[in-house]
Backbone as a chain_set.jsonl record, in Angstrom:
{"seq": "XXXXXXXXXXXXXXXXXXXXXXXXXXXXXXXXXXXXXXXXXXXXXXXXXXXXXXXXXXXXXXXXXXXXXXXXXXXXXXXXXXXXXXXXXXXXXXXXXXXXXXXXXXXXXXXXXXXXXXXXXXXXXXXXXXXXXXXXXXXXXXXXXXXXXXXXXXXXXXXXXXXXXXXXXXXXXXXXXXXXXXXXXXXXXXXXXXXXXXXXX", "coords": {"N": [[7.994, -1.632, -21.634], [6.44, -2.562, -19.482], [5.085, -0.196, -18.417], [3.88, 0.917, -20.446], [2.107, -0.967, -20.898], [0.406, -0.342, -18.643], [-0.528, 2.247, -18.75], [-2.413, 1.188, -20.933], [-3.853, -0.272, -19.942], [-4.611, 1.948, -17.964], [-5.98, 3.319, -19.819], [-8.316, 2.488, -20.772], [-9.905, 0.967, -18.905], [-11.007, 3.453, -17.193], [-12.335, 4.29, -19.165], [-13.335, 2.356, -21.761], [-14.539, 0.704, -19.158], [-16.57, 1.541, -18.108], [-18.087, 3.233, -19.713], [-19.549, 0.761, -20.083], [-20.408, -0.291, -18.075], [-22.054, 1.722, -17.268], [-24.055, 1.429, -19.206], [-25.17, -1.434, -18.725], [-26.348, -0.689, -16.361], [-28.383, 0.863, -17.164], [-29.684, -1.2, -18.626], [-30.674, -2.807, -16.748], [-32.596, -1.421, -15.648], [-34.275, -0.504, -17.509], [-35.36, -2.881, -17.38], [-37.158, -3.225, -15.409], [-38.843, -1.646, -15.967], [-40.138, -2.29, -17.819], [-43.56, -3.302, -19.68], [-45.344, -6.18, -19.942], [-44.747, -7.321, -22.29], [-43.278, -9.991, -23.253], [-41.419, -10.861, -25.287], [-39.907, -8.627, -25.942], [-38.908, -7.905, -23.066], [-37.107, -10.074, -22.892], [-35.23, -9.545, -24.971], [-33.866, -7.091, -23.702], [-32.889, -8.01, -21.706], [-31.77, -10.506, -22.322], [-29.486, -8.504, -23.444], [-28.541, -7.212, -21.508], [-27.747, -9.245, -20.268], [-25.376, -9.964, -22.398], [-23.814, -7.323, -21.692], [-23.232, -7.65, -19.231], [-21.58, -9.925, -19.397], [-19.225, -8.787, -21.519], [-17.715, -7.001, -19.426], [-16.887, -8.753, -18.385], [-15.158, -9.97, -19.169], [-13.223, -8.144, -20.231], [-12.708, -7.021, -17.335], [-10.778, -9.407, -17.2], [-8.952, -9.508, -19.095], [-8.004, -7.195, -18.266], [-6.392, -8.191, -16.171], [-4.417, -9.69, -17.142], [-3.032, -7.403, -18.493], [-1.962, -5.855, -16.286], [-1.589, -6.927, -12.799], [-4.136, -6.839, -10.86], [-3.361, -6.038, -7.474], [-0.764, -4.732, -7.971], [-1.874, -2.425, -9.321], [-2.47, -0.255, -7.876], [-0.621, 2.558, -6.1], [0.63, 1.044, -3.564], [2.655, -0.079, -3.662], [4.929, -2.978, -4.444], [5.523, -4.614, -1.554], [3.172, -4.39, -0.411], [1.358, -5.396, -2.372], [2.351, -8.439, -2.265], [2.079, -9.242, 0.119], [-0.783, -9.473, -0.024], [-1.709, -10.654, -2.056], [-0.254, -13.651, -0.847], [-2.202, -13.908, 1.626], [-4.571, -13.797, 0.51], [-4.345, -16.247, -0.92], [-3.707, -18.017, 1.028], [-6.563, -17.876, 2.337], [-7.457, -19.91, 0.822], [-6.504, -21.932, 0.753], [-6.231, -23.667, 3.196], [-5.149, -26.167, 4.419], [-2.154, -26.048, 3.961], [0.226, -24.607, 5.561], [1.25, -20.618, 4.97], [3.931, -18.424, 4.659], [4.763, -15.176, 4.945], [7.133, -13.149, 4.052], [8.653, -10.243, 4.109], [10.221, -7.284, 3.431], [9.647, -4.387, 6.089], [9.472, -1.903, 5.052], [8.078, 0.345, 2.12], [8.863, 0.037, -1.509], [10.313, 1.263, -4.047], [9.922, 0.806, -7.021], [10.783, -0.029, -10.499], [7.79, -0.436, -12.508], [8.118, -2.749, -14.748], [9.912, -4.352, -12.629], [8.279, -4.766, -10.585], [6.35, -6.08, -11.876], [7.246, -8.084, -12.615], [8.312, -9.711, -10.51], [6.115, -9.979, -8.731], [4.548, -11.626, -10.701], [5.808, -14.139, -10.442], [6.186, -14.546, -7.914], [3.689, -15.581, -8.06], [3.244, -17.926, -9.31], [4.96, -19.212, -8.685], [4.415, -20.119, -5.887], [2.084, -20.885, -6.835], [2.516, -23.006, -8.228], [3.798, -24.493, -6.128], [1.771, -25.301, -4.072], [-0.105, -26.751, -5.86], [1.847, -28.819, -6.765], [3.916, -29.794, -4.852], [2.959, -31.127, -2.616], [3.342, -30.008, 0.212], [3.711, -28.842, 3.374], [4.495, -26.723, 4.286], [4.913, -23.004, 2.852], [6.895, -20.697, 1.822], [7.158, -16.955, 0.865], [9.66, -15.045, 0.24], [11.181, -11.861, 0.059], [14.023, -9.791, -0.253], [15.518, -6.457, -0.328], [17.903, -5.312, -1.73], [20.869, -2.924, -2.555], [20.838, -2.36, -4.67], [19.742, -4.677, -5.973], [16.708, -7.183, -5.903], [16.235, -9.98, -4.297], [13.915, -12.799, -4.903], [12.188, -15.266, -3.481], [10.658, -18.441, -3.364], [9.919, -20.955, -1.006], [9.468, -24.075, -0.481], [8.776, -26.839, 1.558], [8.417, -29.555, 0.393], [8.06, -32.346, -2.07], [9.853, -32.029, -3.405], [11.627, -31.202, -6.847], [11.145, -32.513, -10.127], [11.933, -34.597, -12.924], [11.598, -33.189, -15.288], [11.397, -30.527, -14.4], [12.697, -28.512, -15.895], [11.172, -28.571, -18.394], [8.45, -27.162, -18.109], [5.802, -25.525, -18.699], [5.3, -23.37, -16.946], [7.544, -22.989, -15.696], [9.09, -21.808, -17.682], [7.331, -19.369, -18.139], [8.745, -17.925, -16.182], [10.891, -17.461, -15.87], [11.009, -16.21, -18.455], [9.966, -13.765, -17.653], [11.721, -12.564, -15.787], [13.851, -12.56, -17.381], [13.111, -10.219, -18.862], [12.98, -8.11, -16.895], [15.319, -7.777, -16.879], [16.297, -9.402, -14.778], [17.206, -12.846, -13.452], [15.742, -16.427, -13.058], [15.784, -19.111, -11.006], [14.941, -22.304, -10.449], [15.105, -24.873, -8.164], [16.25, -27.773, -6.705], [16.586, -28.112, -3.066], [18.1, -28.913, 0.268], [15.243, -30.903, 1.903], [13.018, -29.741, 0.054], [11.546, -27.586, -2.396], [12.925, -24.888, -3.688], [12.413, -21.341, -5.451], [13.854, -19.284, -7.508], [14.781, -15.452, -7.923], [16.203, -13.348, -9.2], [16.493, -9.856, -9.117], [16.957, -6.578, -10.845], [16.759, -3.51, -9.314], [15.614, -1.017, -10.299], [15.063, 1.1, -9.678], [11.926, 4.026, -9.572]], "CA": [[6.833, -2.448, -21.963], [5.16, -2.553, -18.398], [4.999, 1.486, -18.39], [2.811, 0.679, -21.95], [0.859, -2.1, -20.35], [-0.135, 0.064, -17.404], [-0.951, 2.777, -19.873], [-3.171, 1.005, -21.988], [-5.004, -0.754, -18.821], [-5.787, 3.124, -17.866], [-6.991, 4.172, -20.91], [-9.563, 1.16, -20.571], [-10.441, 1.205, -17.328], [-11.309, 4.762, -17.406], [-12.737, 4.924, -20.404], [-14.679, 1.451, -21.565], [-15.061, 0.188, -18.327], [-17.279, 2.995, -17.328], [-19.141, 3.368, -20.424], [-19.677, -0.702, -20.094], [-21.34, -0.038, -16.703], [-23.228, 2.498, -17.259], [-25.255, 0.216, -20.177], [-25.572, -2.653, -17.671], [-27.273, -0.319, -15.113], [-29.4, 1.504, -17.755], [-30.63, -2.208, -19.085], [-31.295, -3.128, -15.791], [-33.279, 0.098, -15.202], [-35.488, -0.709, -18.245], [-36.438, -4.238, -18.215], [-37.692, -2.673, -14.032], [-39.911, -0.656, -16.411], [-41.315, -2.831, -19.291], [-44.616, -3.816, -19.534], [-45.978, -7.502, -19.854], [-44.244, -7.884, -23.844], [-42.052, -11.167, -23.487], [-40.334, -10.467, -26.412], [-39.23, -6.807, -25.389], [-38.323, -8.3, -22.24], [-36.179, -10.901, -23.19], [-33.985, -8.663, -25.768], [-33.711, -6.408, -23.325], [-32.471, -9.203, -20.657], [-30.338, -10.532, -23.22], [-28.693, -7.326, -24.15], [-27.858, -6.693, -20.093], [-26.438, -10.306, -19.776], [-24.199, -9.676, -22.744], [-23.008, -6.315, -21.411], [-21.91, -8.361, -18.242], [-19.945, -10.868, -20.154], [-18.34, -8.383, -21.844], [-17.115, -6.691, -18.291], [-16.329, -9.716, -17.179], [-13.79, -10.736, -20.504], [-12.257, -6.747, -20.154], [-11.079, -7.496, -16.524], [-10.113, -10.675, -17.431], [-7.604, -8.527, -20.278], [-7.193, -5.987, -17.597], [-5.964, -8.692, -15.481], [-3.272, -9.663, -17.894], [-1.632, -6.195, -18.239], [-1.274, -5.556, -14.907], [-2.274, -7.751, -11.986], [-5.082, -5.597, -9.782], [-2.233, -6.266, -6.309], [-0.141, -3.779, -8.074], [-2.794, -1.586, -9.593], [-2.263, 0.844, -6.871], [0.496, 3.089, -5.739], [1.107, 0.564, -2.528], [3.911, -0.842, -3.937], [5.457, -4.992, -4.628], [5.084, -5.364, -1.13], [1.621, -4.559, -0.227], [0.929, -6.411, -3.203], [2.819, -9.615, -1.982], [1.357, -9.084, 1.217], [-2.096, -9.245, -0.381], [-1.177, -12.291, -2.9], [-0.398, -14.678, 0.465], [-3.363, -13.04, 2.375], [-5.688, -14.324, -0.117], [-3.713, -17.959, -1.216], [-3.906, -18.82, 2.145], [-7.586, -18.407, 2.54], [-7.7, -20.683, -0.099], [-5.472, -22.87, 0.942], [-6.104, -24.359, 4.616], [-4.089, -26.842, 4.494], [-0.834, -25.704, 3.592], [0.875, -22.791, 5.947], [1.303, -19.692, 3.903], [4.271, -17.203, 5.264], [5.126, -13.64, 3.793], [8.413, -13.318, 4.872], [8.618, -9.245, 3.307], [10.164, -5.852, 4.3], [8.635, -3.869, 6.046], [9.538, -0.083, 4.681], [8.115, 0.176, 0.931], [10.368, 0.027, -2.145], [10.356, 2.282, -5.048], [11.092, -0.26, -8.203], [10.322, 0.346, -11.67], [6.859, -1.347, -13.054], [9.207, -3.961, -15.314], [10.632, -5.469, -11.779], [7.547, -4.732, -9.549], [5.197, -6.87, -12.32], [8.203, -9.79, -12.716], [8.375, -10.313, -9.063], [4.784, -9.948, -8.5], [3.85, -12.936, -11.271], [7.397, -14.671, -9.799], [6.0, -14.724, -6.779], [2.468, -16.224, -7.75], [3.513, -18.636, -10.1], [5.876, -20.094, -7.521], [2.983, -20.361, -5.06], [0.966, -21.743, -7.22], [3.256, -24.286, -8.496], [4.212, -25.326, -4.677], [0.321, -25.49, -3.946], [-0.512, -27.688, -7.17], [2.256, -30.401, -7.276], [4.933, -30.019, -3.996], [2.586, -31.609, -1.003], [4.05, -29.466, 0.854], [3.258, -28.086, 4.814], [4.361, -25.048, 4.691], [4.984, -22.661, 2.297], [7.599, -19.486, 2.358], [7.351, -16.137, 0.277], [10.694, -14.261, 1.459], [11.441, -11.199, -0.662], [15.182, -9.436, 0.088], [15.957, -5.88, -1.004], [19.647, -4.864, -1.634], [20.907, -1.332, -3.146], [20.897, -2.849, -6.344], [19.03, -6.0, -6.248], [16.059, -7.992, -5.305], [16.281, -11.537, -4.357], [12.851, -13.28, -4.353], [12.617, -16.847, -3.343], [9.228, -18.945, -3.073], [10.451, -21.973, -0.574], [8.523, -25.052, 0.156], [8.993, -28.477, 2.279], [7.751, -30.47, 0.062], [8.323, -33.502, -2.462], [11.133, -31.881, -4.087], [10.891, -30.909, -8.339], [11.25, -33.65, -11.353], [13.555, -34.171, -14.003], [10.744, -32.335, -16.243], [11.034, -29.158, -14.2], [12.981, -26.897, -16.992], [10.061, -28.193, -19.469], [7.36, -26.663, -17.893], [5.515, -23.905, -18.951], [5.258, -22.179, -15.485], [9.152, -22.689, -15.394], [9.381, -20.546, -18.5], [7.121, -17.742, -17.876], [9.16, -17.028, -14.629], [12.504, -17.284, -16.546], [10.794, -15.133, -19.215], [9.481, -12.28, -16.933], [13.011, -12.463, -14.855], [14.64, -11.808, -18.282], [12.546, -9.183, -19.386], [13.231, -6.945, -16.128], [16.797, -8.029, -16.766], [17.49, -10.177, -14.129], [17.188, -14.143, -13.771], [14.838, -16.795, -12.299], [15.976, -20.498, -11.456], [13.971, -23.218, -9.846], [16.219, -25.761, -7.986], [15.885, -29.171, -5.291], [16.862, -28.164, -1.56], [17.248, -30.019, 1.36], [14.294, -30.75, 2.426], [12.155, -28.952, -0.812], [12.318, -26.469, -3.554], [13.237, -23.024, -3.821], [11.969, -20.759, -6.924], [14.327, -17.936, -6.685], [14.182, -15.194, -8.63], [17.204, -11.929, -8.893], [15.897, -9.103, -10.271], [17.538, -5.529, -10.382], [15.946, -2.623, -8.379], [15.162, -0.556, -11.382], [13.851, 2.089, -8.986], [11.573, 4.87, -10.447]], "C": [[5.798, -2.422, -20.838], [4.581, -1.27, -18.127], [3.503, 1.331, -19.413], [1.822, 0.014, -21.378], [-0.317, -1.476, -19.597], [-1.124, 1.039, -17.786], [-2.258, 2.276, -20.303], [-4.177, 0.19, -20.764], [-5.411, 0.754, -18.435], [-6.728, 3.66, -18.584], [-8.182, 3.188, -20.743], [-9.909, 1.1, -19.884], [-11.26, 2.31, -17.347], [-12.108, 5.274, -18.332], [-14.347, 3.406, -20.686], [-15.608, 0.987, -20.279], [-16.43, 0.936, -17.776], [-18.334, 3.181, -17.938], [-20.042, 1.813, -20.122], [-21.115, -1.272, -19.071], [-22.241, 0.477, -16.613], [-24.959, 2.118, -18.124], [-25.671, -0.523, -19.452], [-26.559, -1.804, -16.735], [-28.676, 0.448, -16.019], [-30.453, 0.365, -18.397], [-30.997, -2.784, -18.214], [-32.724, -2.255, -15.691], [-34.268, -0.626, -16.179], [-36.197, -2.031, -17.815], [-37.185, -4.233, -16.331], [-39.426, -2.17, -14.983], [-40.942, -0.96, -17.469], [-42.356, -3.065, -19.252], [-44.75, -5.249, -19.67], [-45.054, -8.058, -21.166], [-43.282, -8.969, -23.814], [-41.318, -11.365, -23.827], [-39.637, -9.694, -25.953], [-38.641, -7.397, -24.233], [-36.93, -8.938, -22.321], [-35.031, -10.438, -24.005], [-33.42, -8.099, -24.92], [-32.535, -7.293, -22.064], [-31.226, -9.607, -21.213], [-29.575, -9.783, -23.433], [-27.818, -6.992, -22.651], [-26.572, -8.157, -19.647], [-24.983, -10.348, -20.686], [-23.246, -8.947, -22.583], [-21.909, -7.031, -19.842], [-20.988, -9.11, -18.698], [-18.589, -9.773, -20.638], [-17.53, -7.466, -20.946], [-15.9, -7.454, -18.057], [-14.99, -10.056, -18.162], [-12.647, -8.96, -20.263], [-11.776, -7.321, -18.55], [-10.299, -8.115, -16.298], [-8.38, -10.03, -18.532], [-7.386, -7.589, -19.328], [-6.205, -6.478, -16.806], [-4.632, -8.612, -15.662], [-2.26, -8.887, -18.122], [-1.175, -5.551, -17.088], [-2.501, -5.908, -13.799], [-3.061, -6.787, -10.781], [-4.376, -5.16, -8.034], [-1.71, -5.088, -6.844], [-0.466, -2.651, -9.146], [-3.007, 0.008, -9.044], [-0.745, 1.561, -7.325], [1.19, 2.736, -4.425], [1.955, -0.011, -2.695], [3.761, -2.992, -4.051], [4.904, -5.583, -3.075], [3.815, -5.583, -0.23], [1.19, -5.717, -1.284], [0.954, -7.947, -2.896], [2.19, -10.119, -0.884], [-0.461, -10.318, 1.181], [-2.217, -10.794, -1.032], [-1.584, -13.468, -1.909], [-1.528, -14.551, 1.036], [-4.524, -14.263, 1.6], [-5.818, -15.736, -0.59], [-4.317, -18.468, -0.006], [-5.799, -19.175, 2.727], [-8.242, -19.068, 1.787], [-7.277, -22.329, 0.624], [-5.24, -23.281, 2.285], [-5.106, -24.97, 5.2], [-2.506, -27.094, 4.444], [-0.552, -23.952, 4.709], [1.532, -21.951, 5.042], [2.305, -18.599, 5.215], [4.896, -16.15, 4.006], [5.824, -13.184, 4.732], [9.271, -11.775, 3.846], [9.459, -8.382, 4.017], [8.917, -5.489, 4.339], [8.773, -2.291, 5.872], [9.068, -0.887, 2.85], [8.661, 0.202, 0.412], [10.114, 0.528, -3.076], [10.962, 1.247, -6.141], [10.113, 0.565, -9.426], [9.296, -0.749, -11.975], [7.566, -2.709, -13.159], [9.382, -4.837, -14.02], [9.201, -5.758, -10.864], [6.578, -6.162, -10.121], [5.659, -8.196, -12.343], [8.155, -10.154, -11.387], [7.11, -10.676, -8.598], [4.087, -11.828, -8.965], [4.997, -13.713, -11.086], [6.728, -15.798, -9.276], [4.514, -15.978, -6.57], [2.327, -17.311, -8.493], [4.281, -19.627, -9.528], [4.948, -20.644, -6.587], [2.497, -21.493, -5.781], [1.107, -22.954, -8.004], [3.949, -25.23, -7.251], [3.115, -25.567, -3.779], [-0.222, -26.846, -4.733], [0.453, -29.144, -7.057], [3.5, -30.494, -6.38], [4.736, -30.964, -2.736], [3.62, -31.053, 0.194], [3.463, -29.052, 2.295], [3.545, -26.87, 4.759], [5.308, -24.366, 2.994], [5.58, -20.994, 1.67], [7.844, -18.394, 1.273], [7.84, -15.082, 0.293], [10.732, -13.084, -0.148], [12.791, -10.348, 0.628], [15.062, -7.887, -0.811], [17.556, -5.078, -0.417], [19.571, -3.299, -2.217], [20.79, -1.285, -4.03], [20.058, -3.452, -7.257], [17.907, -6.014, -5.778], [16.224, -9.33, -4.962], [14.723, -12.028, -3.998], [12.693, -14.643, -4.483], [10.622, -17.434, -2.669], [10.04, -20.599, -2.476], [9.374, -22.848, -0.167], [9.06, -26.377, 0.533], [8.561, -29.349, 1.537], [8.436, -31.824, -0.863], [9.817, -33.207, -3.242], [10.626, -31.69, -5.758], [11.572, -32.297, -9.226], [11.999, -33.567, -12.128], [13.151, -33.222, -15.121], [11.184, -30.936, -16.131], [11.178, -28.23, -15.297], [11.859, -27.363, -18.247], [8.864, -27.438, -19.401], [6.95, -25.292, -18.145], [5.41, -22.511, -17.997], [6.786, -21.966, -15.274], [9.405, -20.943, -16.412], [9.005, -19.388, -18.75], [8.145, -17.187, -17.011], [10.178, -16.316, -15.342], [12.341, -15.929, -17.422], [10.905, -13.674, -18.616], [10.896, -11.722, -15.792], [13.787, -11.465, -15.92], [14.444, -10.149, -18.453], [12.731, -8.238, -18.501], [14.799, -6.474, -15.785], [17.508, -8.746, -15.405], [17.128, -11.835, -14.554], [16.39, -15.295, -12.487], [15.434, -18.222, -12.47], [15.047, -21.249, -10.364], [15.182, -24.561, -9.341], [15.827, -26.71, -6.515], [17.141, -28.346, -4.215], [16.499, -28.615, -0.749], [16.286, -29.742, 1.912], [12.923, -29.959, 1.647], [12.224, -28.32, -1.777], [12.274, -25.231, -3.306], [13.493, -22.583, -5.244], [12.714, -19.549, -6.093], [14.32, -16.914, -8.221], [15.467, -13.28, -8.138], [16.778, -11.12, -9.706], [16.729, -7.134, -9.699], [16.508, -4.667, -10.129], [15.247, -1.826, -9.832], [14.238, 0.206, -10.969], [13.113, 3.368, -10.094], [12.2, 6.103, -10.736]], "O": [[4.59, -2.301, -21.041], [3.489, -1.28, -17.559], [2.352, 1.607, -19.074], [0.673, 0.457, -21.383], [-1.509, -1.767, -19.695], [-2.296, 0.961, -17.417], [-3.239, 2.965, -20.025], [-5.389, 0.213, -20.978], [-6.621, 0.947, -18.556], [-7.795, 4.217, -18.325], [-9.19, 3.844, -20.483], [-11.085, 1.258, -20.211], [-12.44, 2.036, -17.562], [-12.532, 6.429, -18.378], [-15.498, 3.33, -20.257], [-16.834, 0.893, -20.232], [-17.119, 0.461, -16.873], [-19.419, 3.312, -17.371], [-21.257, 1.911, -19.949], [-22.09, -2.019, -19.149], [-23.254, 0.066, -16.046], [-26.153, 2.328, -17.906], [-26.893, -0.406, -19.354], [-27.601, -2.363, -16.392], [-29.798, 0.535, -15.521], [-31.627, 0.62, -18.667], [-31.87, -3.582, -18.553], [-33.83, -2.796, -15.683], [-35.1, -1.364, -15.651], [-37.413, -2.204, -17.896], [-37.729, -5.287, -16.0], [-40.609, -2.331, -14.682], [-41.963, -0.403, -17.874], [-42.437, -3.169, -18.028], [-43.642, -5.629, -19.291], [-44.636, -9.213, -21.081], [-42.299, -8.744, -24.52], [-40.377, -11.931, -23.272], [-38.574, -10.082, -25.468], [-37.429, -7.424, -24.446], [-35.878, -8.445, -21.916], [-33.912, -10.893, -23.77], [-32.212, -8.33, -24.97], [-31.407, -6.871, -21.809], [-30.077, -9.311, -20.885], [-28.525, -10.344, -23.746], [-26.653, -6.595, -22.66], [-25.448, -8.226, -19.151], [-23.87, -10.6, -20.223], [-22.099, -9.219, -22.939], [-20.72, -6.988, -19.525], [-19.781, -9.018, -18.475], [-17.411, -9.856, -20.293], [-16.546, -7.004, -21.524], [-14.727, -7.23, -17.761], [-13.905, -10.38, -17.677], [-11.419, -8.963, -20.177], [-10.721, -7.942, -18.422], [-9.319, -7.933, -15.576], [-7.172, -10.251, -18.453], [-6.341, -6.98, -19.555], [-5.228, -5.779, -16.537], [-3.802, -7.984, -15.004], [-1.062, -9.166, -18.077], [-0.177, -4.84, -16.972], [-3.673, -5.533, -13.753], [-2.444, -6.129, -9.944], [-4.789, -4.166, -7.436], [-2.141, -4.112, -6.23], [0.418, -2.046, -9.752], [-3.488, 1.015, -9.563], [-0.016, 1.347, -8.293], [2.047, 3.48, -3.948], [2.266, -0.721, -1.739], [2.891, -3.833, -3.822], [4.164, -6.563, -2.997], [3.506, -6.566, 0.444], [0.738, -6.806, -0.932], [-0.008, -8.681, -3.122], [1.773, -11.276, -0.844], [-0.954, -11.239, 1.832], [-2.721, -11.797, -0.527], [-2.64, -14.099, -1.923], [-2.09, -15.625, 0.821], [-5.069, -15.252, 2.089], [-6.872, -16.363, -0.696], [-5.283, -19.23, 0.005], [-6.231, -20.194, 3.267], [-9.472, -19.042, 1.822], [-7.818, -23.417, 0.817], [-4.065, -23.289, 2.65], [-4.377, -24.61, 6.124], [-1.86, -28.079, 4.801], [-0.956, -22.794, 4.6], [2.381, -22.451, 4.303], [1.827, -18.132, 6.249], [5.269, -16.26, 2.838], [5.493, -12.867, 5.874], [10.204, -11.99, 3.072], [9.546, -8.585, 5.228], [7.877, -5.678, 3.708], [8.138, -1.536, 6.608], [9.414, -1.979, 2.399], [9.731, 0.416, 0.98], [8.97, 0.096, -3.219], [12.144, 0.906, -6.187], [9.184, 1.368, -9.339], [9.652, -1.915, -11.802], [7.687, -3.556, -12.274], [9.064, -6.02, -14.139], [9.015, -6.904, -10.454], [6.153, -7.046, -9.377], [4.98, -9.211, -12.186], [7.832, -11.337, -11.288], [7.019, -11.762, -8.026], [3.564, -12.724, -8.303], [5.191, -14.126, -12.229], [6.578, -16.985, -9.563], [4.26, -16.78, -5.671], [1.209, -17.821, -8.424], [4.233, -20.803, -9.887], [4.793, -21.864, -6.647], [2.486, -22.683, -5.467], [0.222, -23.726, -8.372], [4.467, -26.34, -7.375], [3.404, -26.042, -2.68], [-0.691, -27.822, -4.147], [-0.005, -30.277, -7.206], [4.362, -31.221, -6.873], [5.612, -31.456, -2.026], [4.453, -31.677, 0.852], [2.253, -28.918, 2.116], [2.818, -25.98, 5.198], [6.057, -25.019, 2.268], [4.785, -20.215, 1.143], [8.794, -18.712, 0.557], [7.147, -14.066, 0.344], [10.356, -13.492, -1.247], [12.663, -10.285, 1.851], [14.562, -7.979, -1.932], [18.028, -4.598, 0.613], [18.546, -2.624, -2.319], [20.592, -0.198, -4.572], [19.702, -3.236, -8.415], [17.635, -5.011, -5.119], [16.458, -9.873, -6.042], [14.27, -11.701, -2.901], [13.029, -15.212, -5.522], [9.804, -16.935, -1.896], [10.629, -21.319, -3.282], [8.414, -22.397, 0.458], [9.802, -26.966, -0.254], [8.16, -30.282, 2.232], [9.397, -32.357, -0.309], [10.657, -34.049, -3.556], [9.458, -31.952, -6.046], [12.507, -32.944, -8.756], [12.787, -32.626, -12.224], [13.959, -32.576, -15.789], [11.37, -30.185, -17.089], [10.34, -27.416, -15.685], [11.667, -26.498, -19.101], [8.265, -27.074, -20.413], [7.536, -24.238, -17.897], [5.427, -21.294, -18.185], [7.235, -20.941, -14.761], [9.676, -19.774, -16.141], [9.651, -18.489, -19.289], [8.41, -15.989, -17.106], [10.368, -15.105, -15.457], [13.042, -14.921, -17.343], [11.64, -12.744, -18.948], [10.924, -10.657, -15.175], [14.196, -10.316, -15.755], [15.221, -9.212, -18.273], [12.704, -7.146, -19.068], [15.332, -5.611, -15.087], [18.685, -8.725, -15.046], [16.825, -12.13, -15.71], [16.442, -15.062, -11.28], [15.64, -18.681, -13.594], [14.494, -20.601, -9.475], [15.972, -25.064, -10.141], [15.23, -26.298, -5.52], [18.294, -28.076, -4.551], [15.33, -28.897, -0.488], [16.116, -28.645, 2.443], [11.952, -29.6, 2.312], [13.336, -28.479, -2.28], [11.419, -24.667, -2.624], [14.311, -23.047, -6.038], [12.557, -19.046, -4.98], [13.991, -17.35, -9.324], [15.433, -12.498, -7.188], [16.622, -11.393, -10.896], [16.918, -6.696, -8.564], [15.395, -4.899, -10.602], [14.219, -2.34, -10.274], [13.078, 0.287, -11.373], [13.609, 3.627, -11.19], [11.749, 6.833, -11.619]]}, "num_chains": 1, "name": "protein.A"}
């Protein structure tokens, strides 16, 4: 399925995105060149702001099939790298560590994209509702396995947790690469962990 995903984000990329662009710069170009007509103007204006929307809604769907972090050929943990990198300059207040190897890892899409949205879903659920100080995004690789664990100091999780919809993407996207994702109270915080098999290429 993520092989397909990746797929069908090239063909689009490559293909609309390009044509998409090339309209936007050619309706720029004209309404440079119009004369005084108000009307003519304004179609023309209009026609360039719709071509941006519709950019802007394709990388929004490009987003979805595969997150632009692992878009490349730099691997999960450039990606992860990148993820924290950018949380944190969000996020002042809260210490952000990326606690990664450091040799790259050869996984199959399937595990690279589950760990990836794991990883940011954990974040961004120990950002949103943990009050937490610090904030730990350890990734482990075995010969077999992954272990990825999103740890935070903070208030600890609710009796809600397994209702939540961020619980059940994780669980989902754990399944789907065939391994398993649980969310659980430790002293002192929670830990989103997250086993996923190597499923190298």
């Amino acid at each position: 399925m993520e092989e397909e995903r990746r797929r069908i984000r090239d063909d689009i990329h490559d293909g609309l995105s390009g044509t998409l662009a090339g309209i936007r710069l050619r309706l720029d170009t004209a309404v440079s060149r119009l004369g005084h007509d108000p009307g003519l103007r304004r179609l023309v204006l209009d026609a360039a702001a719709e071509t941006a929307r519709a950019v802007e809604e394709m990388r929004s769907a490009l987003h979805g099939l595969v997150p632009p972090d692992l878009a490349t050929d730099e691997g999960l943990t450039v990606a992860l790298h990148r993820l924290v990198s950018r949380t944190a300059d969000a996020s002042e207040e809260v210490l952000l560590v990326a606690d990664l190897p450091h040799e790259p890892l050869r996984l199959a899409p399937v595990v690279e994209a589950a760990a990836y949205r794991i990883a940011a879903e954990g974040l961004g659920n120990a950002l949103r509702h943990s009050c937490a100080a610090t904030v730990t995004v350890r990734l482990r690789a075995g010969r077999t396995c992954l272990v990825l664990d999103v740890l935070d100091d903070g208030v600890g999780i609710g009796r809600t947790v397994d209702r939540g919809t961020g619980l059940r993407s994780m669980r989902r996207r754990a399944e789907e690469a065939g391994g398993f994702c649980v969310v659980m109270r430790v002293p002192g915080g929670t830990l989103v962990r997250a086993m996923l098999p190597r499923g190298e290429r």
